[in-house]
VOPAGU-2260 file (C-alpha; in pm, 1 decimal, decimal comma):
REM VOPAGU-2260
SITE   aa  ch    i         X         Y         Z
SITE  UNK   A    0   11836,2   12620,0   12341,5
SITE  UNK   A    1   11932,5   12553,2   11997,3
SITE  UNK   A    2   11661,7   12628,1   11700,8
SITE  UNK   A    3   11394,6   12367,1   11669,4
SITE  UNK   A    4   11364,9   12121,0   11345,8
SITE  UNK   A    5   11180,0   11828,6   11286,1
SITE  UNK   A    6   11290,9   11477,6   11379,7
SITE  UNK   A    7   11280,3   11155,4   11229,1
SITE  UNK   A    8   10938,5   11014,5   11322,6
SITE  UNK   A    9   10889,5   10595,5   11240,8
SITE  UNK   A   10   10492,7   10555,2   11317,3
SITE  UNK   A   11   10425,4   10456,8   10956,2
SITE  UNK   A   12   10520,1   10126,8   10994,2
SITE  UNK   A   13   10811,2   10096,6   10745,2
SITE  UNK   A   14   11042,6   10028,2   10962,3
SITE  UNK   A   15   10865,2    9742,3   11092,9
SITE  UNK   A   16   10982,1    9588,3   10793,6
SITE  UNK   A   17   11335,0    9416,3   10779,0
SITE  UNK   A   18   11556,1    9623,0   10711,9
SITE  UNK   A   19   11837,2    9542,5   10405,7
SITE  UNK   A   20   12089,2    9806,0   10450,0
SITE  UNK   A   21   12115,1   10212,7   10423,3
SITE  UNK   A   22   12351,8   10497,2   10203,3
SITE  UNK   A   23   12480,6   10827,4   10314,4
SITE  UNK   A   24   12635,2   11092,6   10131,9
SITE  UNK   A   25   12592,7   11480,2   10063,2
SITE  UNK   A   26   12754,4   11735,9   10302,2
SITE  UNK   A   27   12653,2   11999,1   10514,0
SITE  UNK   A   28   12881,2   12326,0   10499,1
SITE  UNK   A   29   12888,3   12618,7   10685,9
SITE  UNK   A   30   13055,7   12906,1   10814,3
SITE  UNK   A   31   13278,0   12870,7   11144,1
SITE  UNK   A   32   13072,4   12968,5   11455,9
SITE  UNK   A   33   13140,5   12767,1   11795,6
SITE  UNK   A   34   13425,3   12491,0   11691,2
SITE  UNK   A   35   13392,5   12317,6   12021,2
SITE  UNK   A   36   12982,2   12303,9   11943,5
SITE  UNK   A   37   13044,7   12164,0   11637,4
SITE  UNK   A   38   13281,8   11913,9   11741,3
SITE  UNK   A   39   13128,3   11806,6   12006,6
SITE  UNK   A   40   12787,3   11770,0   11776,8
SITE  UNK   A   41   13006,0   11559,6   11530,1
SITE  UNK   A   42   13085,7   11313,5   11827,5
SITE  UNK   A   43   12693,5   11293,0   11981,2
SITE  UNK   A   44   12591,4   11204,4   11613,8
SITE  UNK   A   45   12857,1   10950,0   11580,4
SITE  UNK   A   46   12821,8   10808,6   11938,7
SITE  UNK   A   47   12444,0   10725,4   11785,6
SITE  UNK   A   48   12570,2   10428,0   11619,1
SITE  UNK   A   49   12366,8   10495,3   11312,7
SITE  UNK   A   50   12605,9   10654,5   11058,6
SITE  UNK   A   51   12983,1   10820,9   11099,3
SITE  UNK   A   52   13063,5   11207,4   10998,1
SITE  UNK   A   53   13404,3   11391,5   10948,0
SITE  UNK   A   54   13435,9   11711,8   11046,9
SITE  UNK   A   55   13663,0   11943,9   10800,0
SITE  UNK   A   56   13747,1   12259,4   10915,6
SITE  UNK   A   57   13930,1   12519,2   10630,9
SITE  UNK   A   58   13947,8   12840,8   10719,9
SITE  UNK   A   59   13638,9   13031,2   10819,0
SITE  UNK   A   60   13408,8   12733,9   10703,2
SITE  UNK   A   61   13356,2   12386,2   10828,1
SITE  UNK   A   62   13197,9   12049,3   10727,4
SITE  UNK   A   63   13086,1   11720,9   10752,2
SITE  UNK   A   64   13082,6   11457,4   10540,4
SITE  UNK   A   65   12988,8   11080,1   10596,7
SITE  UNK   A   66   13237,8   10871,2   10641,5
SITE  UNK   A   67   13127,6   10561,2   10449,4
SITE  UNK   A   68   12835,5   10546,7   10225,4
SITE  UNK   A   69   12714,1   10203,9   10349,7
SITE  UNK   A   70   12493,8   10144,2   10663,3
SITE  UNK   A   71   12459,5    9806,6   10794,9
SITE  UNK   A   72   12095,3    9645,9   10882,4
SITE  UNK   A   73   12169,9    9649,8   11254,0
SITE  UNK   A   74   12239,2    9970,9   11268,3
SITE  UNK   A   75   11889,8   10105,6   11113,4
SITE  UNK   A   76   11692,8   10166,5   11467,4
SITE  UNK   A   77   11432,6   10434,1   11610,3
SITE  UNK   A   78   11685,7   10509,7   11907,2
SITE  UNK   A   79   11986,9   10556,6   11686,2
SITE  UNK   A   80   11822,3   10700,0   11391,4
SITE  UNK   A   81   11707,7   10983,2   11648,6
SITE  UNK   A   82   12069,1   11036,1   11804,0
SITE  UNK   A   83   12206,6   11088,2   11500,0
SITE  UNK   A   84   11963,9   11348,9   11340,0
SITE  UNK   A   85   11952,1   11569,7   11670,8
SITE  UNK   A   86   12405,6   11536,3   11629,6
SITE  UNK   A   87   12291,4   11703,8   11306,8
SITE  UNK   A   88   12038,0   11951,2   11447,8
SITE  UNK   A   89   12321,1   12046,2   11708,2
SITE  UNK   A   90   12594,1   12115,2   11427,3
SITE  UNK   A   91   12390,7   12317,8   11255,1
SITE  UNK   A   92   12325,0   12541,7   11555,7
SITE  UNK   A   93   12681,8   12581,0   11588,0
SITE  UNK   A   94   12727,8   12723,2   11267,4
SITE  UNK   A   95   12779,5   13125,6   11244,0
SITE  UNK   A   96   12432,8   13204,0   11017,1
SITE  UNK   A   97   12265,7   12978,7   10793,6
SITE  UNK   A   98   12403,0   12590,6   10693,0
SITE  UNK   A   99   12395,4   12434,3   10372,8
SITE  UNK   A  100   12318,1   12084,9   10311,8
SITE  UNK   A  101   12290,1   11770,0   10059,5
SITE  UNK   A  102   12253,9   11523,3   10254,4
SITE  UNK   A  103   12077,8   11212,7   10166,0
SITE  UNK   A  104   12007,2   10909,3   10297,5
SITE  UNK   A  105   11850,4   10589,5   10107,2
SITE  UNK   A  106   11727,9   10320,3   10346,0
SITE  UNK   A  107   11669,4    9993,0   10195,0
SITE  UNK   A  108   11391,0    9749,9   10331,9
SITE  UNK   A  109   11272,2    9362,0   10226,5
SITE  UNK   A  110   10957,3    9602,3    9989,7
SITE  UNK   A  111   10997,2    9946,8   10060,6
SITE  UNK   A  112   11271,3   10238,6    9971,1
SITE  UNK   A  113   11319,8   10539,1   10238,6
SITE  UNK   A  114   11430,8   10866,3   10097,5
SITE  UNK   A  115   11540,6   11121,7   10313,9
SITE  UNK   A  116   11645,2   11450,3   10252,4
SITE  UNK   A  117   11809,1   11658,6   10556,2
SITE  UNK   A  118   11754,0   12042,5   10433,9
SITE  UNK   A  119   11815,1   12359,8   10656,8
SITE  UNK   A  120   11619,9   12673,6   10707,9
SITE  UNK   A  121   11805,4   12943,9   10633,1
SITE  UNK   A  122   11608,5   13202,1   10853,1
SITE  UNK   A  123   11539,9   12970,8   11202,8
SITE  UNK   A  124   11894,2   12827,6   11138,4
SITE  UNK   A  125   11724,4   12501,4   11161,5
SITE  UNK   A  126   11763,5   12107,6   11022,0
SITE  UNK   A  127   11459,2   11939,5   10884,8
SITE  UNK   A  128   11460,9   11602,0   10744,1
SITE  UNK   A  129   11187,8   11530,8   10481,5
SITE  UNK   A  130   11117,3   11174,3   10346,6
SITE  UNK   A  131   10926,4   11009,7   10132,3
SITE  UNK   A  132   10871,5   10636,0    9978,4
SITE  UNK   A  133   10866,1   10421,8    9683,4
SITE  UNK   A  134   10869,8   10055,2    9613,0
SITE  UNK   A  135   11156,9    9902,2    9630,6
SITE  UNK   A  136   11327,4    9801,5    9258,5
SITE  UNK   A  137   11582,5    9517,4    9153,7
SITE  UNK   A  138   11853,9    9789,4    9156,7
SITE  UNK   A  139   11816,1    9860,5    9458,2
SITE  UNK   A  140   11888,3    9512,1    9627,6
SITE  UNK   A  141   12151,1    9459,2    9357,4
SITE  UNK   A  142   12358,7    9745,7    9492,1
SITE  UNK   A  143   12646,0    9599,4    9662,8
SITE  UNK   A  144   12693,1    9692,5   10047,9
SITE  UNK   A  145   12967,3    9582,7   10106,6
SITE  UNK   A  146   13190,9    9821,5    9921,6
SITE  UNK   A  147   13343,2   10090,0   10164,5
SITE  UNK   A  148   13376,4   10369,8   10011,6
SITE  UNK   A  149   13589,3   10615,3   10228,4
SITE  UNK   A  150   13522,3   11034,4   10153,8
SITE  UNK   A  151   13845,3   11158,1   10061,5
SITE  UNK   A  152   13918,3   11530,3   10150,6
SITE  UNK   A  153   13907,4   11766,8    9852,6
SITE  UNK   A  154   14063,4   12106,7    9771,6
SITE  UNK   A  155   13806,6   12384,6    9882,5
SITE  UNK   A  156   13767,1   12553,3    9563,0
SITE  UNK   A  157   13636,2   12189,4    9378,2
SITE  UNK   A  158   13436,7   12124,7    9691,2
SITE  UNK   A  159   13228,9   12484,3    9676,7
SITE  UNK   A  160   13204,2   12405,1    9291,1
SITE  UNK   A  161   13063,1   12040,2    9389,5
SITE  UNK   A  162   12828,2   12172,0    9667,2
SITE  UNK   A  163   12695,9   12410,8    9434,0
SITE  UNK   A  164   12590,3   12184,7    9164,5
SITE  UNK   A  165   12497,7   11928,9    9430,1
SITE  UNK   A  166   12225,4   12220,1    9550,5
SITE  UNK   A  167   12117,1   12305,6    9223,3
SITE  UNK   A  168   11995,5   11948,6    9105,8
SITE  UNK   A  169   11898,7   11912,7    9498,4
SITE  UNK   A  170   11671,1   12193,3    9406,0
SITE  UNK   A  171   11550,8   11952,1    9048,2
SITE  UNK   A  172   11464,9   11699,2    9283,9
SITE  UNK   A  173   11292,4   11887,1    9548,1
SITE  UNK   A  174   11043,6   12062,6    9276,6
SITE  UNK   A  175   11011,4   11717,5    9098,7
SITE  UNK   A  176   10955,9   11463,0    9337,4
SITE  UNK   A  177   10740,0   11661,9    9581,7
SITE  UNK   A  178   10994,3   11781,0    9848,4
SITE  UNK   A  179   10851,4   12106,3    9820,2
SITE  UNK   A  180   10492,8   12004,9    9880,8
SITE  UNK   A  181   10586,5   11870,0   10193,2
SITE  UNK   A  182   10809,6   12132,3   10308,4
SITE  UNK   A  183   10525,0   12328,7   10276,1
SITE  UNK   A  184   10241,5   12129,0   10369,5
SITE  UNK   A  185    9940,6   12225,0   10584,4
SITE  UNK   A  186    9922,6   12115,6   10948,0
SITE  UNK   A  187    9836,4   11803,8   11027,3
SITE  UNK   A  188    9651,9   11960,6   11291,7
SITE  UNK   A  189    9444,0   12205,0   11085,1
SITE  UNK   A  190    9383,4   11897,2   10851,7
SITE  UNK   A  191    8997,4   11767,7   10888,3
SITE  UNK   A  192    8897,9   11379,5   10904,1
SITE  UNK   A  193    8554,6   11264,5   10717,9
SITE  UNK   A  194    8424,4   10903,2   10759,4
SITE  UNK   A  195    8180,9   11043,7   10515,8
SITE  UNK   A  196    7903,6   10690,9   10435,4
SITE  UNK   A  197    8119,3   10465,2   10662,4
SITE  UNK   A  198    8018,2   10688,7   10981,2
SITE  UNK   A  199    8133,3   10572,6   11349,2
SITE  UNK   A  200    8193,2   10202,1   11172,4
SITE  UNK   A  201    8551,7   10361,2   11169,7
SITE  UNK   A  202    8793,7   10603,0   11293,6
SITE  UNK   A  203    9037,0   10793,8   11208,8
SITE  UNK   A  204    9351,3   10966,3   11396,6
SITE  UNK   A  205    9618,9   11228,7   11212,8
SITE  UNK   A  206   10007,3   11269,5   11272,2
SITE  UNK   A  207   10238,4   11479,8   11123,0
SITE  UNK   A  208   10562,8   11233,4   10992,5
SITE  UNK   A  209   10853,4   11460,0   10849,5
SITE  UNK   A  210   10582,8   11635,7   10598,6
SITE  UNK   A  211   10334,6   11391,1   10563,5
SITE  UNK   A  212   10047,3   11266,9   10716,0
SITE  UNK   A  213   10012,9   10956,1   10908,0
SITE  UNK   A  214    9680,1   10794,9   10943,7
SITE  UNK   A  215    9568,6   10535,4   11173,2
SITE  UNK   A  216    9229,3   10378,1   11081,8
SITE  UNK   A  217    9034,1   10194,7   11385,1
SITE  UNK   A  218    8752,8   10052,0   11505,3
SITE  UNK   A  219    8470,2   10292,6   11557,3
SITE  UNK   A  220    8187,3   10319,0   11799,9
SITE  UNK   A  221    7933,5   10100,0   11595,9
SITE  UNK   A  222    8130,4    9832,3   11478,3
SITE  UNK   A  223    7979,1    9504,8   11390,9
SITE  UNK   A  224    8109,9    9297,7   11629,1
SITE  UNK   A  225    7830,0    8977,6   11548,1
SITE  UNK   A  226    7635,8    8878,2   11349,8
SITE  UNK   A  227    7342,6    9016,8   11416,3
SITE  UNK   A  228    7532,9    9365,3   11431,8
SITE  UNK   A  229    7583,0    9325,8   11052,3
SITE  UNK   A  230    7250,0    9240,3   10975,9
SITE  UNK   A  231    7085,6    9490,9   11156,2
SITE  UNK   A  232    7350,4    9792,6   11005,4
SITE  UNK   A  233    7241,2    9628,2   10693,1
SITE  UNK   A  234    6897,9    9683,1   10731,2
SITE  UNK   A  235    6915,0   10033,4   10859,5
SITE  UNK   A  236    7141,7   10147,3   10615,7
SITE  UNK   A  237    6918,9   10369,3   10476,1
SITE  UNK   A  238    7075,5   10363,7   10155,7
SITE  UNK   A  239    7325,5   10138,4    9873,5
SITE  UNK   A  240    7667,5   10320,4    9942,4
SITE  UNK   A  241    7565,5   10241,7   10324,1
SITE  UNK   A  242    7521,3    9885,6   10298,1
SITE  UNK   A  243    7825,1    9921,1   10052,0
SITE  UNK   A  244    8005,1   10028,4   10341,0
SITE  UNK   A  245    7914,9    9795,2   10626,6
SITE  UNK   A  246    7987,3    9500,4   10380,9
SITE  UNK   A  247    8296,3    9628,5   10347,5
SITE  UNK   A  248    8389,6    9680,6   10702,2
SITE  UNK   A  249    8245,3    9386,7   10818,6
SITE  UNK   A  250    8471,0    9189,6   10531,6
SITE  UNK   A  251    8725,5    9279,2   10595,2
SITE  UNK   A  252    8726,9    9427,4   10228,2
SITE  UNK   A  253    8989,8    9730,1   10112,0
SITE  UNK   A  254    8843,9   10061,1   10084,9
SITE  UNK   A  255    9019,7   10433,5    9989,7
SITE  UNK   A  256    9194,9   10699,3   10194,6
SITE  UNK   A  257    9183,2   11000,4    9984,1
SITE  UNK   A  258    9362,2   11326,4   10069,2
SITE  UNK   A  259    9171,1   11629,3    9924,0
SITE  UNK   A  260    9208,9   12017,5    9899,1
SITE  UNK   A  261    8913,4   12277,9   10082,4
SITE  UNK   A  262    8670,0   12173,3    9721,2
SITE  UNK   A  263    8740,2   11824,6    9779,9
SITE  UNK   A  264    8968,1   11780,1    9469,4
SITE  UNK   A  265    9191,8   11450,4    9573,7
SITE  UNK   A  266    9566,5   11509,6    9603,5
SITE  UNK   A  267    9626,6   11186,0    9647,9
SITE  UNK   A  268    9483,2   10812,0    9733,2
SITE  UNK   A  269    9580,7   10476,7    9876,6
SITE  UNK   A  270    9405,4   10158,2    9901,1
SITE  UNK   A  271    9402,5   10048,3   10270,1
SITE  UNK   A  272    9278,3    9667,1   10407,0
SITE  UNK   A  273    9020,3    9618,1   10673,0
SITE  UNK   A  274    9081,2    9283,4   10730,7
SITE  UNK   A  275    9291,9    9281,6   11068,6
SITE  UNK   A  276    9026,9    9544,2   11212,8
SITE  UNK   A  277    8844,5    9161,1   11175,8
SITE  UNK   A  278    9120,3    9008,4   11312,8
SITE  UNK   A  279    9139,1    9267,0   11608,7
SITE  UNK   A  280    8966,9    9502,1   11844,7
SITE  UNK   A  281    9299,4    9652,6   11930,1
SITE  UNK   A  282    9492,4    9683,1   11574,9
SITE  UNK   A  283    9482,5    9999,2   11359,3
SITE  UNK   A  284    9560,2   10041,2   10943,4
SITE  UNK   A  285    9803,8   10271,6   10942,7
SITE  UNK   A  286    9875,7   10479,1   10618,4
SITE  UNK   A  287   10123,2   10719,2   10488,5
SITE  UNK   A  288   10006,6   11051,8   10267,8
SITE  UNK   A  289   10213,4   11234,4   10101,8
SITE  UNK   A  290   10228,1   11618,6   10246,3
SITE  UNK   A  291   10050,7   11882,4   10037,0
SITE  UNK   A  292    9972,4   12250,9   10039,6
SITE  UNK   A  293    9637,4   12259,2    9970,7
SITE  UNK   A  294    9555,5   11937,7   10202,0
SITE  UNK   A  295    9246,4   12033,7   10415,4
SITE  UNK   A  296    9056,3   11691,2   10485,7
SITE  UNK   A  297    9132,6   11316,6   10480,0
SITE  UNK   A  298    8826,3   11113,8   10372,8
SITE  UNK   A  299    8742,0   10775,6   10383,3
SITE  UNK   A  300    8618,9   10642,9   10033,4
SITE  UNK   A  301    8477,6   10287,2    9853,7
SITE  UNK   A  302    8686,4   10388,5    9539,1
SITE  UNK   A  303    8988,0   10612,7    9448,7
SITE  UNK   A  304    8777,5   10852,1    9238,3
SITE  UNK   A  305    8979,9   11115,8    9066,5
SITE  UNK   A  306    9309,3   11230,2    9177,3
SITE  UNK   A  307    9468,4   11589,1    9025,7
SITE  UNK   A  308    9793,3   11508,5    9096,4
């Protein structure tokens, strides 16, 4: 068996959205181990249907590069999306030691912006892909998509130069824009769930998503389902931030998700709405965290309170 790495994983909901179109480029680059592997890895990941590679081999290395930097809407599925990255995985087990890689892809949606960044391991010999999100900007949508642009071969000794100043603000990025934190971040297993006031009103569930954490909010045991449910929660709530709390749940009404480290510092915060909990017994909020060291419990909250970083 090959060495293991992490693969895409779609349960936060983004790509529920419609998707506008993607971009590819980077390269991963390595020394020559099993040719036939490697070609045969190229041809899985292009037989996905997501995205096309090249495979250049020159000497005692070999690479791939993306064909074309566009990526048409239709193309942007679970299924393919999948194919493609374990076509990656498989290349990079093919390669005699460790793999280096840029690549990127951008995946534009109707709101939303999908970042991924496919990095190896140099000591498992294994491909990770590590994303993150951001609201989608004017710039984005005025990119034009249309534009083929084909990857020309290069001489070797301007394509080592490239790769290594590709790597070095690769490495910029990955300190500034928290690639690191999630490469690095805790478990969601060994990552602890608090309702804290709002009880068994609401769950919560916990999934690791290529180094963050993906949280479904649901129903709980004790929630209001009439009207008498709310008013007798409301009189037993024993105290304010209680009766805050079933008021809120009952509404329908946004509350916080806050991520926090083992002193309950918050890492980070988002504003999630109850209001198809109301709608439905069966439907779950589900929110994306970013990955962090120091993340050891995910807390329900009625406000943001103070985040570090």
């Amino acid at each position: 068996m090959g060495p293991k790495g992490s693969s895409p994983d779609d349960s936060s909901g983004t790509l529920a959205l419609a998707p506008r179109f993607g971009r590819m480029d980077g390269i991963v680059d390595g020394r020559v181990g099993d040719v036939a592997a490697a070609r045969a890895a190229v041809r899985k990941a292009n037989e996905s249907g997501y995205a096309r590679l090249s495979l250049e081999v020159d000497g005692g290395r070999f690479s791939i590069l993306p064909d074309a930097a566009r990526i048409p809407a239709g193309q942007m599925t679970d299924a393919r999306r999948a194919a493609f990255f374990d076509g990656l995985r498989d290349f990079v087990a093919a390669c005699d030691g460790p793999a280096e890689s840029t690549l990127r892809c951008t995946e534009v949606f109707d709101h939303v912006v999908r970042e991924t960044l496919f990095l190896t391991d140099p000591v498992e010999r294994s491909l990770r892909a590590w994303t993150r999100e951001r609201p989608v900007s004017e710039q984005d949508h005025a990119l034009n998509p249309g534009d083929r642009v084909i990857r020309r071969a290069l001489p070797k000794r301007l394509m080592v130069m490239l790769v290594a100043l590709v790597l070095v603000a690769t490495g910029l990025l990955a300190w500034t824009g928290g690639w690191i934190d999630r490469m690095c971040s805790a478990d969601a297993a060994n990552v602890r769930t608090d309702t804290s006031v709002f009880g068994d009103l609401l769950s919560i569930d916990i999934n690791g998503s290529w180094g963050d954490y993906v949280v479904s909010i649901r129903r709980g045991r004790s929630y209001p389902l009439t009207l008498d449910d709310i008013e007798r929660l409301r009189q037993t709530a024993g105290q304010p931030a209680r009766r805050v709390a079933v008021d809120a749940v009952s509404g329908g009404d946004p509350i916080w998700l806050r991520l926090e480290d083992k002193d309950g510092r918050g890492l980070a915060a988002s504003r999630i709405d109850l209001r198809s909990l109301v709608e439905s017994k069966d439907d779950a909020v589900r929110v994306r965290l970013p990955g962090r060291r120091e993340a050891a419990r995910i807390r329900l909250a009625l406000s943001a309170g103070e985040v570090t970083r």
